[in-house]
Structures are given as C-alpha cells and as structure tokens.
Residue, then its C-alpha position, 0 to 999 in steps of 0.5 A: x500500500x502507498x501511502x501518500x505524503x502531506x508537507x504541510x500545506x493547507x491546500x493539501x490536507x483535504x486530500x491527504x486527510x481523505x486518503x489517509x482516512x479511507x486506507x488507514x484511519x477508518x481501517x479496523x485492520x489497524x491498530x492505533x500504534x500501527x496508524x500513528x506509525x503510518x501517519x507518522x511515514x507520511x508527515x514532511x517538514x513543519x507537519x511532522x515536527x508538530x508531532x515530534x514529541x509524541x511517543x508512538x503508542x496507541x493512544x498519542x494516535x487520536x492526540x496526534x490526529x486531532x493535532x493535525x486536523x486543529x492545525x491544518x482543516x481550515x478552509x478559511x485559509x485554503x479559501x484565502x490563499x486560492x482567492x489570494x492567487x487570483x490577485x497574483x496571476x502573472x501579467x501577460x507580456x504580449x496580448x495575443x491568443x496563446x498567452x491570453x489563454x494561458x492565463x485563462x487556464x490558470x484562473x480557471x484551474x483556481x476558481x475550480x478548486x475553489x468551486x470544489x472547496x464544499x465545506x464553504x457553502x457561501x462562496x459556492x453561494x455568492x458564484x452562483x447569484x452574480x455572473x459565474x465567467x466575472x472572475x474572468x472577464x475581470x482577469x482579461x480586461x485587466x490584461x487587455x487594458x494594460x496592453x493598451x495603455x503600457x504604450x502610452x505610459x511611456x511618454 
C-alpha cells in the first residue's frame, strides 16, 4: 500500500486527510500504534515536527490526529490563499491568443478548486447569484487594458 505524503500545506490536507482516512484511519485492520506509525511515514517538514514529541503508542494516535486536523482543516485559509492567487496571476507580456489563454487556464484551474472547496457553502453561494465567467472577464480586461495603455505610459 502507498501511502501518500502531506508537507504541510493547507491546500493539501483535504486530500491527504481523505486518503489517509479511507486506507488507514477508518481501517479496523489497524491498530492505533500501527496508524500513528503510518501517519507518522507520511508527515514532511513543519507537519511532522508538530508531532515530534509524541511517543508512538496507541493512544498519542487520536492526540496526534486531532493535532493535525486543529492545525491544518481550515478552509478559511485554503479559501484565502486560492482567492489570494487570483490577485497574483502573472501579467501577460504580449496580448495575443496563446498567452491570453494561458492565463485563462490558470484562473480557471483556481476558481475550480475553489468551486470544489464544499465545506464553504457561501462562496459556492455568492458564484452562483452574480455572473459565474466575472472572475474572468475581470482577469482579461485587466490584461487587455494594460496592453493598451503600457504604450502610452511611456511618454
């Protein structure tokens, strides 16, 4: 069985937590010091130094559990940080089709992942009642109007 890794990105928890649930955690085939022993191979970085002083026994499993869920199931964050991308998107150094749609593919990647962040209802929410393509109609005509007016910056 391969397990999969979390290094300590809140982006990264929802699926390393369902995976890690669905082969280990949930598993009556384990017991709790063999689920801490796993958990533990799986932990990269900051996330593994939270619960380096913890003892492997049976029953650190649910404290070292609980530890990492309070830490890191915020989809606050995760909501923040993916809408913070929409504000950092590179600006396109030429306005032709390809790098137009290349910044496309990238803001919809983002506003997807936001849209499957399920366990925040009211962003779902607001998408839906305002116009859904808005995130993108702002992206371009941020992009379009700064190619028109990086020429006449310059005098």
């Amino acid at each position: 069985m391969h397990l999969p890794k979390f290094c300590e990105t809140y982006e990264n928890w929802p699926g390393f937590c369902d995976a890690f649930k669905a082969m280990v955690h949930d598993n009556p085939n384990f017991r709790d010091a063999q689920k801490l022993v796993s958990l533990r191979s799986c932990l990269v970085g900051k996330a593994a130094e939270k619960i380096k002083s913890l003892e492997t026994t049976a029953a650190n499993y649910f404290v070292t559990w609980s530890i990492l869920e309070k830490y890191y199931d915020d989809p606050s964050i995760v909501i923040s940080n993916r809408v913070h991308v929409f504000f950092e998107l590179p600006v396109c150094s030429r306005t032709n089709v390809n790098s137009l749609g290349e910044l496309l593919d990238q803001a919809t990647k983002h506003y997807r992942a936001l849209q499957a962040l399920t366990l925040c209802e009211s962003f779902s929410d607001t998408c839906d009642h305002h116009e859904t393509r808005r995130p993108y109609a702002t992206i371009v005509e941020r992009e379009s109007m700064a190619g028109f007016y990086r020429p006449w910056m310059s005098y």
